[in-house]
Biopython code that builds the backbone (N, CA, C, O; Angstrom):
import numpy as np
from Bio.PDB.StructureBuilder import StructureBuilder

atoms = [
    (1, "UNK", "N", (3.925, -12.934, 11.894)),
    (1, "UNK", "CA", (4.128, -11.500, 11.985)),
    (1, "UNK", "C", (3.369, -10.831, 10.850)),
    (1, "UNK", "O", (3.677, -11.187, 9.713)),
    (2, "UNK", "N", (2.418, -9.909, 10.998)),
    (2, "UNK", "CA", (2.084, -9.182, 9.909)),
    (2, "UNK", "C", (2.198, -7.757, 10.124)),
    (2, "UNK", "O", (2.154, -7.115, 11.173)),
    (3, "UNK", "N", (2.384, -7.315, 8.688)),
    (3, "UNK", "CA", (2.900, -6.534, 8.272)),
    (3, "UNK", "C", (2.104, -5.141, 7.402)),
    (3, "UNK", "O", (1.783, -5.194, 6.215)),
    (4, "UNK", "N", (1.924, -4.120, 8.168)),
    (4, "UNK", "CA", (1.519, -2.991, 6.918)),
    (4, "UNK", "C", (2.501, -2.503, 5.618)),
    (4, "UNK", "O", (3.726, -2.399, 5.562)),
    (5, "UNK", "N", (1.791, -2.330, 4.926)),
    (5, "UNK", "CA", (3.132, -2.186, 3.737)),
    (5, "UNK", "C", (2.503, -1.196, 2.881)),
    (5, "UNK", "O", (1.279, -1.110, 2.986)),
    (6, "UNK", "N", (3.177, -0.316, 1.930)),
    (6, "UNK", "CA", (2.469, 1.156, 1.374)),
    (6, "UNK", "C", (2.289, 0.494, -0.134)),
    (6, "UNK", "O", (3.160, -0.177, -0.688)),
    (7, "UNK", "N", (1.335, 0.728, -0.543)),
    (7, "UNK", "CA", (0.512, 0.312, -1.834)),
    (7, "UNK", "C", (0.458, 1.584, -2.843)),
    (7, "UNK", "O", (0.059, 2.608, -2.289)),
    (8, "UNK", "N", (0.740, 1.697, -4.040)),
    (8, "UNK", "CA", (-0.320, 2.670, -4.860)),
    (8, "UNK", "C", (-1.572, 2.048, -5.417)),
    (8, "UNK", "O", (-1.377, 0.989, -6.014)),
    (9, "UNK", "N", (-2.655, 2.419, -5.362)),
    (9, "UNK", "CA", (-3.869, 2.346, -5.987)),
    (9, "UNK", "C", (-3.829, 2.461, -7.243)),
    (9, "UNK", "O", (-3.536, 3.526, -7.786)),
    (10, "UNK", "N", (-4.170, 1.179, -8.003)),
    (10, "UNK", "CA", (-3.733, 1.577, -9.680)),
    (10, "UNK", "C", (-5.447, 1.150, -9.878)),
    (10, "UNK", "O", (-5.518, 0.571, -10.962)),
    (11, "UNK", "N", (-6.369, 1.199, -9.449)),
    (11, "UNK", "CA", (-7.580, 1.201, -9.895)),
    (11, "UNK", "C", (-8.728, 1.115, -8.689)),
    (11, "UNK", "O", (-8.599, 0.409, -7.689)),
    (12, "UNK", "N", (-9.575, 1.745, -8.897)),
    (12, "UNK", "CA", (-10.686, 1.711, -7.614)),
    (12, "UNK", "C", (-11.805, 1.134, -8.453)),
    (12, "UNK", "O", (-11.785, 1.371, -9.661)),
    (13, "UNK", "N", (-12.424, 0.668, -8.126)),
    (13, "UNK", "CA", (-14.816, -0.349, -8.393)),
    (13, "UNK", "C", (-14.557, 0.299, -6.535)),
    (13, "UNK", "O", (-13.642, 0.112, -5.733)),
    (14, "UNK", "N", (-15.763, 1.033, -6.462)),
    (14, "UNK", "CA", (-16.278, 1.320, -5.533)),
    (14, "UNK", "C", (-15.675, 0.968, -4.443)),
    (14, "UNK", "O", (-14.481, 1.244, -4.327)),
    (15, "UNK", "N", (-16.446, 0.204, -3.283)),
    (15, "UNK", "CA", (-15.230, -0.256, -2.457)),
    (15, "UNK", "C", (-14.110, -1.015, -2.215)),
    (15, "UNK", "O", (-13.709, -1.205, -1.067)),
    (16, "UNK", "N", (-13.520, -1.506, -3.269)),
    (16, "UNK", "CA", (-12.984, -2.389, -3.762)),
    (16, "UNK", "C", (-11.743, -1.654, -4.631)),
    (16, "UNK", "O", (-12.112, -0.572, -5.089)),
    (17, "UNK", "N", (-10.388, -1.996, -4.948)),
    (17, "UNK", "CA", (-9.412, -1.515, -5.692)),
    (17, "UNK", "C", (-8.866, -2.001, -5.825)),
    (17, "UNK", "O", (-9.359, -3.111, -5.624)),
    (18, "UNK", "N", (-7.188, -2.170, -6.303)),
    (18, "UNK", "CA", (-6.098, -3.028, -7.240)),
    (18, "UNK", "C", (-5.053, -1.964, -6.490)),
    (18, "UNK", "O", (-5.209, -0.759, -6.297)),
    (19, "UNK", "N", (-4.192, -2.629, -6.216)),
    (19, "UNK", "CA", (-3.112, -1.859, -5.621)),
    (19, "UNK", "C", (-1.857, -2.889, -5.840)),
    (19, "UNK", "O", (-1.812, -4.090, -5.576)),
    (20, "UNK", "N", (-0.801, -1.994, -6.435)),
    (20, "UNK", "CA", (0.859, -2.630, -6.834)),
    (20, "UNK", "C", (1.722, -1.643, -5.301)),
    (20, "UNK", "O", (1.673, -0.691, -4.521)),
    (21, "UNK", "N", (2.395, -2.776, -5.742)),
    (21, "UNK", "CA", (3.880, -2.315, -4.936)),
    (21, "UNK", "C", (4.598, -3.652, -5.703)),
    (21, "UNK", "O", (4.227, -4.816, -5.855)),
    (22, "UNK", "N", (6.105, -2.715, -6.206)),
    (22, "UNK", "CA", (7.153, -3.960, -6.656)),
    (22, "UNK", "C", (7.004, -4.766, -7.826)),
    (22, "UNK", "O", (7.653, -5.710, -8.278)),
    (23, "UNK", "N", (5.806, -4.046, -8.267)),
    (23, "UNK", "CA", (5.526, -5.285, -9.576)),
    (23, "UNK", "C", (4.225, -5.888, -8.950)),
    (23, "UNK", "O", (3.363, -6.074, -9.809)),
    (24, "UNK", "N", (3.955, -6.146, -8.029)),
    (24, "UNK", "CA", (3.063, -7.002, -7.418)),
    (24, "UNK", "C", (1.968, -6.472, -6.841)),
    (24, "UNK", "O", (1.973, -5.734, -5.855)),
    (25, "UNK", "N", (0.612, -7.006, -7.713)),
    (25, "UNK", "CA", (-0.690, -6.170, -7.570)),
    (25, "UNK", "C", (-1.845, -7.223, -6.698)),
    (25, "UNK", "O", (-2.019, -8.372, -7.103)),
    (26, "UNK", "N", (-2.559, -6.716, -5.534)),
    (26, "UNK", "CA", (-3.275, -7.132, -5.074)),
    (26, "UNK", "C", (-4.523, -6.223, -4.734)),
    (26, "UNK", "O", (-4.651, -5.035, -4.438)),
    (27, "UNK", "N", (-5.397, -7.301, -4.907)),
    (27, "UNK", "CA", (-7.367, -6.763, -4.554)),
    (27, "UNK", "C", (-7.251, -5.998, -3.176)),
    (27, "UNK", "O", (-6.279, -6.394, -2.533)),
    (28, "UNK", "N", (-7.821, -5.228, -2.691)),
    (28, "UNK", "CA", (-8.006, -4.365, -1.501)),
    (28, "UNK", "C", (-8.911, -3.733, -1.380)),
    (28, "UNK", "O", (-9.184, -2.878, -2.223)),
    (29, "UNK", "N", (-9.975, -4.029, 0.139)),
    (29, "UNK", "CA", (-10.787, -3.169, 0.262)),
    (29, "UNK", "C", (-10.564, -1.715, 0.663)),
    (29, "UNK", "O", (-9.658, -1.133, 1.259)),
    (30, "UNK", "N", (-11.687, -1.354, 0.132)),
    (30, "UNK", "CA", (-11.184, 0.494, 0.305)),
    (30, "UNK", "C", (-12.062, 0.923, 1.346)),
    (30, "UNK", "O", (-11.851, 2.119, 1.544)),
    (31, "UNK", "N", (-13.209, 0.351, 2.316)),
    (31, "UNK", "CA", (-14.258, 0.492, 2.817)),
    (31, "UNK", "C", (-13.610, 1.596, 3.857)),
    (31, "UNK", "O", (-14.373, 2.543, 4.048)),
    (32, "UNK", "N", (-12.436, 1.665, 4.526)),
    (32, "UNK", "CA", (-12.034, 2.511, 5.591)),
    (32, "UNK", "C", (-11.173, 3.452, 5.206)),
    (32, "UNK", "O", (-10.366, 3.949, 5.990)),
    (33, "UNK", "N", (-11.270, 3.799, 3.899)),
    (33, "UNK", "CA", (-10.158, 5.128, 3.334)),
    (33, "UNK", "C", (-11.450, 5.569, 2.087)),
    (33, "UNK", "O", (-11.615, 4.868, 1.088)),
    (34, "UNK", "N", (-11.799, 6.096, 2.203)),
    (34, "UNK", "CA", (-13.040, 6.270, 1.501)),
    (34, "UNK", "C", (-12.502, 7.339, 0.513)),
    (34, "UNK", "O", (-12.982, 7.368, -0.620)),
    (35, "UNK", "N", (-11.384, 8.358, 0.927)),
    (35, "UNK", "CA", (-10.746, 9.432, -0.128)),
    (35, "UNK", "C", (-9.781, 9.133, -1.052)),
    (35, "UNK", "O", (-9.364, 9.850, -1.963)),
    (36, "UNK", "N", (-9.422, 7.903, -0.719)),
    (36, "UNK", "CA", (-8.456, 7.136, -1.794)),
    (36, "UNK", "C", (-8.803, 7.137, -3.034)),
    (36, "UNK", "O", (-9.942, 6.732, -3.267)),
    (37, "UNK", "N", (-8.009, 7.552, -4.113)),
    (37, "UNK", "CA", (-8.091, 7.830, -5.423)),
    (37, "UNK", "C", (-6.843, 7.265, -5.919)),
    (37, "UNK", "O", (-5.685, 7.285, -5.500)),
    (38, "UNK", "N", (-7.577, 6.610, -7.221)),
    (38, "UNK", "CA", (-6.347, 5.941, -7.849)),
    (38, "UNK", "C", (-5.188, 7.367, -8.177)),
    (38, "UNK", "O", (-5.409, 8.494, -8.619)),
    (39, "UNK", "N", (-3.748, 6.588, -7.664)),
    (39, "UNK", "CA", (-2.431, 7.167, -7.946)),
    (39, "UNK", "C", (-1.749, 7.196, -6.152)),
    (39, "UNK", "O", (-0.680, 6.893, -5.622)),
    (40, "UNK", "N", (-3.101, 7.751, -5.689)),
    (40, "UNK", "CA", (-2.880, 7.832, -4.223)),
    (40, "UNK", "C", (-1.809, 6.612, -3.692)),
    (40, "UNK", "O", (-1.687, 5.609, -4.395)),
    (41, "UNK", "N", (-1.013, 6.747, -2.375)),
    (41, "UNK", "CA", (-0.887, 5.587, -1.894)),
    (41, "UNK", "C", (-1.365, 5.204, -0.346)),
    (41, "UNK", "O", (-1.659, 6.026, 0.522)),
    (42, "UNK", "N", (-1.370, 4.046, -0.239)),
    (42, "UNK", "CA", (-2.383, 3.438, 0.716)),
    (42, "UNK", "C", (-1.572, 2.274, 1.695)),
    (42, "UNK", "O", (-1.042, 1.216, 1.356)),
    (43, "UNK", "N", (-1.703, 2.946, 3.117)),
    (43, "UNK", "CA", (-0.918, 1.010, 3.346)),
    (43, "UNK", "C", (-2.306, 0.270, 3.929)),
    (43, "UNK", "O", (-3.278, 0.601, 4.607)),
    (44, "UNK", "N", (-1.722, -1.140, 3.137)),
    (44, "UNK", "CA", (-2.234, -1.761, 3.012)),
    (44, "UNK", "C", (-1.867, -3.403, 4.868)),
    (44, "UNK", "O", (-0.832, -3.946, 5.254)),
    (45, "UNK", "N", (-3.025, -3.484, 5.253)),
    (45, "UNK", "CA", (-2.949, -4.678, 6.292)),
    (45, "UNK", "C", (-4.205, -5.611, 6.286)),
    (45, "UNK", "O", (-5.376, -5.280, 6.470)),
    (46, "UNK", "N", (-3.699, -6.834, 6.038)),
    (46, "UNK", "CA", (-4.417, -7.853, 5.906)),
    (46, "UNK", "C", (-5.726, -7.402, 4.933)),
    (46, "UNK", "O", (-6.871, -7.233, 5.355)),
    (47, "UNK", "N", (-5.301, -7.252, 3.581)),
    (47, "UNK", "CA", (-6.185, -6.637, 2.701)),
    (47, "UNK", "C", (-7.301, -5.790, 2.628)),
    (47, "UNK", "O", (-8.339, -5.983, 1.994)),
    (48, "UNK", "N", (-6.952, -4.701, 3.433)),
    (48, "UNK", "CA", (-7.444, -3.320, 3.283)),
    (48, "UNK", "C", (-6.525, -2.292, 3.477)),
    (48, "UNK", "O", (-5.468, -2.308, 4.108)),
    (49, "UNK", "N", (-7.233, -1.108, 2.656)),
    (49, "UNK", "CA", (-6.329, 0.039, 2.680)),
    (49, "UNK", "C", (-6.901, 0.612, 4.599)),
    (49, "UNK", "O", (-7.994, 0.476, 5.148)),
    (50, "UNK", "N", (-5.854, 1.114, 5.015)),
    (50, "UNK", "CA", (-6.209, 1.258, 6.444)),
    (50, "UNK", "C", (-5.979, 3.186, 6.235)),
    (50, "UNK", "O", (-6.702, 4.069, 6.695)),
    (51, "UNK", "N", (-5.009, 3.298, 5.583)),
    (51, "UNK", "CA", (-4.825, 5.070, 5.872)),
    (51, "UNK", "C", (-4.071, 5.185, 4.504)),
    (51, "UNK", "O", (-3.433, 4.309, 3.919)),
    (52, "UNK", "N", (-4.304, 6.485, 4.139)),
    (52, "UNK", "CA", (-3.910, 7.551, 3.243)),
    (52, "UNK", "C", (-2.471, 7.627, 3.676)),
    (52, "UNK", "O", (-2.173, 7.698, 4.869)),
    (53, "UNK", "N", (-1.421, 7.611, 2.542)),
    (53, "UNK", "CA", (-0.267, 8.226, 2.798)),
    (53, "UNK", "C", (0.703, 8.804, 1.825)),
    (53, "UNK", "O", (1.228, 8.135, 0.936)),
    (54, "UNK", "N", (0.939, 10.176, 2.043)),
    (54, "UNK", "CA", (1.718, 11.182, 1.359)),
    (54, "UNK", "C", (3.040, 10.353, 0.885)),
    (54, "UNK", "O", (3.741, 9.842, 1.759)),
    (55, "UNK", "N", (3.494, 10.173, -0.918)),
    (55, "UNK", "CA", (3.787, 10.026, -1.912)),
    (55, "UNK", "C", (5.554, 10.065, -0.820)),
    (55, "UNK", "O", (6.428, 9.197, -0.843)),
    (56, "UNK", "N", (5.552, 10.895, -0.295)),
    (56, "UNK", "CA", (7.213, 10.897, 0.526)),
    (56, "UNK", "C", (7.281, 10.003, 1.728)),
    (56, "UNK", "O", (8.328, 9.561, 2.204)),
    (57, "UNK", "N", (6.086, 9.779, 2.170)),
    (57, "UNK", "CA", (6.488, 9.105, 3.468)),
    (57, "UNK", "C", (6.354, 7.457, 3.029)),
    (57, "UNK", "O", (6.648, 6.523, 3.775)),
    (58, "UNK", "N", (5.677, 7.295, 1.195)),
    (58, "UNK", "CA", (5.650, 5.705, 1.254)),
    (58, "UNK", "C", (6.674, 5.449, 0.777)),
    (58, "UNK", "O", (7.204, 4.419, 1.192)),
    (59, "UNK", "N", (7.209, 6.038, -0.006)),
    (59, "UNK", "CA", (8.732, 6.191, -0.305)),
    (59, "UNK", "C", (9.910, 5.750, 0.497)),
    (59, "UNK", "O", (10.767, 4.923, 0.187)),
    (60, "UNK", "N", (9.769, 6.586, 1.782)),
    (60, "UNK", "CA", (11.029, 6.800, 2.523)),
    (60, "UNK", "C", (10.162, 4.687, 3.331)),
    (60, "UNK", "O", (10.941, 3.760, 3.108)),
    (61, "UNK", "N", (9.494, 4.482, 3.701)),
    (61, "UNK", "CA", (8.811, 3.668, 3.858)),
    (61, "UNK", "C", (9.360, 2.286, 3.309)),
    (61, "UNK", "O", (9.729, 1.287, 3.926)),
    (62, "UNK", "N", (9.290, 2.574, 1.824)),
    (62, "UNK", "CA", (9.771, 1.022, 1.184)),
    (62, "UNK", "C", (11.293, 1.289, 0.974)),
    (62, "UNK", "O", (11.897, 0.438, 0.321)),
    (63, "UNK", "N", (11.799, 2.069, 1.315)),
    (63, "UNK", "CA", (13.307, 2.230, 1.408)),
    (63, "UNK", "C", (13.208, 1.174, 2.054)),
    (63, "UNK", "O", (13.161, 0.048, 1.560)),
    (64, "UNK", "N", (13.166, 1.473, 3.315)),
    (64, "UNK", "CA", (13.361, 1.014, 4.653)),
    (64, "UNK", "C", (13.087, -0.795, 4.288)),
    (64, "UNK", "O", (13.892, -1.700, 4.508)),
    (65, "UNK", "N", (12.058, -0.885, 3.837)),
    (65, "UNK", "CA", (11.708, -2.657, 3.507)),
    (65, "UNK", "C", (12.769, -3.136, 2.835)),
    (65, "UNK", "O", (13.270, -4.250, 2.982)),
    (66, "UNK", "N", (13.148, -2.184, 2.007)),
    (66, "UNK", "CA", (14.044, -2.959, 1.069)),
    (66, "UNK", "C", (15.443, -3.487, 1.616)),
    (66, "UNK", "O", (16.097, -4.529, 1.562)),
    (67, "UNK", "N", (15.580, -1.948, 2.289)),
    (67, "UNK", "CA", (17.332, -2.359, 3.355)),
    (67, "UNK", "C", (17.288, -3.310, 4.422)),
    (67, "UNK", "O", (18.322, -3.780, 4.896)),
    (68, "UNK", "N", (15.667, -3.748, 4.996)),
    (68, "UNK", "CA", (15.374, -4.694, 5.851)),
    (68, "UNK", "C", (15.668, -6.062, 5.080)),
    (68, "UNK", "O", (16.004, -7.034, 5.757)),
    (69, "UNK", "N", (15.543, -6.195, 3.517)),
    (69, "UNK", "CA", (15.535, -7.248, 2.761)),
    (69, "UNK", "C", (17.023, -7.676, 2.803)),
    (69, "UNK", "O", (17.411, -8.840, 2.902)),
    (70, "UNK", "N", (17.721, -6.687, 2.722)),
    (70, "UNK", "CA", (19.191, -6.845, 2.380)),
    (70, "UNK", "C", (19.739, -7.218, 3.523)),
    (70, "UNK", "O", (20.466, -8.195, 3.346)),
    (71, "UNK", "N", (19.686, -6.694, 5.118)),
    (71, "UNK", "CA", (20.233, -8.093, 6.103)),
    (71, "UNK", "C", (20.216, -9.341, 6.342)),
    (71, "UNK", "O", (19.290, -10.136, 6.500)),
    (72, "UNK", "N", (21.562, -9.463, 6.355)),
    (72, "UNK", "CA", (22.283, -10.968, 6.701)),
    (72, "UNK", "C", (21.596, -11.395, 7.925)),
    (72, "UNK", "O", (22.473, -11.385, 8.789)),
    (73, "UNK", "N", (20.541, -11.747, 8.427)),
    (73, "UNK", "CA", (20.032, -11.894, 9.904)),
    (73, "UNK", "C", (19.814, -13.381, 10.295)),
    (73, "UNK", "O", (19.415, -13.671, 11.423)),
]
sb = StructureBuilder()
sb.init_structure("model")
sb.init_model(0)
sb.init_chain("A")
sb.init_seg("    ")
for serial, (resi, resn, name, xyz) in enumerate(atoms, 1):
    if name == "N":
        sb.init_residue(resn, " ", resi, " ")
    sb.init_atom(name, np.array(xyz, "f"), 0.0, 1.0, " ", f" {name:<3s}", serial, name[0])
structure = sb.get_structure()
């Protein structure tokens, strides 16, 4: 199963960037979000940023992962 998941951009090199979520920072191409600026956040699938996303919706976003973490399933 894979998974998109919302990233902040903590550094951009050209097409190329550093993106955390959780403590946990991974390489990502930026080749298809070209307006991405570090602070921005980005979700991230199979290591690229795929789309731009507003600071509330990645939010309400990793809520959601987290309460997915917490079922007994």
């Amino acid at each position: 199963m894979c998974l998109a998941v919302p990233m902040r951009l903590v550094r951009r090199d050209g097409d190329f960037g550093l993106a955390e979520v959780g403590g946990i920072e991974r390489k990502i191409g930026l080749q298809l979000v070209d307006e991405a600026t570090v602070g921005d956040f980005v979700i991230v699938h199979a290591g690229f940023a795929i789309q731009k996303l507003d600071e509330e919706a990645a939010q309400e976003s990793l809520a959601l992962f987290e309460e997915m973490a917490r079922l007994d399933v």
